[in-house]
N, C-alpha and C positions, 0 to 999 in steps of 0.2 A: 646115453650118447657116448659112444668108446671114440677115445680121444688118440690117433696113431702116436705111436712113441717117439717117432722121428718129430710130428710137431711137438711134444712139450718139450724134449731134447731142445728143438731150434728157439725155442720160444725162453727157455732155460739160458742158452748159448748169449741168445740177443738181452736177454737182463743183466747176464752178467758183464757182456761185453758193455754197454752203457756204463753201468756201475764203474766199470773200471777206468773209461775215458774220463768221467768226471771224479778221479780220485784229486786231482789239483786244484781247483775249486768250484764244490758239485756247484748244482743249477738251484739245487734247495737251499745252498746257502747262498747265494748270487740272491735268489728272492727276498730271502728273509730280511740282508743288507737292506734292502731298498725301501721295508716297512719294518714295523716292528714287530712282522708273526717267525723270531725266530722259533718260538713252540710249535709252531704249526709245521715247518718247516726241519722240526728235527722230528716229530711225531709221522710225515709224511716219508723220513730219509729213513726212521728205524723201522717201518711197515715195507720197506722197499728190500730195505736188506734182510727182513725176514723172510720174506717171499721166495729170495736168493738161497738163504739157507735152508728153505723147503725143498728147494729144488736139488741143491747137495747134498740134501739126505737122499731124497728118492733116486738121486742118479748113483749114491755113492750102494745104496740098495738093489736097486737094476743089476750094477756091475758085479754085486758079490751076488744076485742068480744067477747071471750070464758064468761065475766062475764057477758054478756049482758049492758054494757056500750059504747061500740065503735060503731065504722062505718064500713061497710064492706072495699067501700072504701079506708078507713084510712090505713086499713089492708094492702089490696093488694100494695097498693101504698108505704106503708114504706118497702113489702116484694120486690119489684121492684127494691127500692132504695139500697138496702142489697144487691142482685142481682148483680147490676149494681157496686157495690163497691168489691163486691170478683171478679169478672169481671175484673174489672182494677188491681188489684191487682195481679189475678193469668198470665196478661198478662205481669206487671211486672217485676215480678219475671221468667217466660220466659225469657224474653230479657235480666234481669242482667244475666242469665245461660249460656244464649247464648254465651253475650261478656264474660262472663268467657271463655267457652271453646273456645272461638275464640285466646284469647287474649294466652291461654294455648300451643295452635297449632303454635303459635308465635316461628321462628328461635329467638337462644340465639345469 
């Protein structure tokens, strides 16, 4: 499945641009205030900003082939690893929805 560069670019764009709205107090710690999973909730914020920094690699890779200084390689291989990390992530974020609505369906 070849993934066009413009979407992980946009998809890059839009992680980051979130990350950066919630530098004054993210949404992972707004959760965690309100129970006591701040583990979970820092363990969720530091998989988010790695994801970020997958992406600053591959785009910081992209730009040194576009400048004629990289490897194709390099490229593909950091665009992989991007890949592989919204990958885990959006499967994630599935599964917390899930046990949400499982846990919602729940007799009181």
């Amino acid at each position: 499945m070849a993934i066009p560069i413009n979407a992980a670019t946009a998809a890059y764009s839009n992680a980051s641009k979130l990350l950066g709205q919630t530098q004054k107090q993210p949404l992972l710690d707004q959760v965690a205030d309100l129970g006591g999973g701040q583990d979970f909730a820092k363990l969720l914020g530091q998989a988010v900003q790695g994801v970020v920094e997958t992406g600053k690699v591959a785009d910081a890779k992209a730009m040194d082939m576009v400048n004629g200084r990289g490897d194709m390689v390099d490229v593909v291989t950091a665009l992989s690893q991007t890949e592989l990390a919204m990958d885990t992530m959006v499967a994630v974020r599935d599964r917390v929805i899930s046990a949400y609505e499982e846990i919602m369906r729940m007799p009181i």
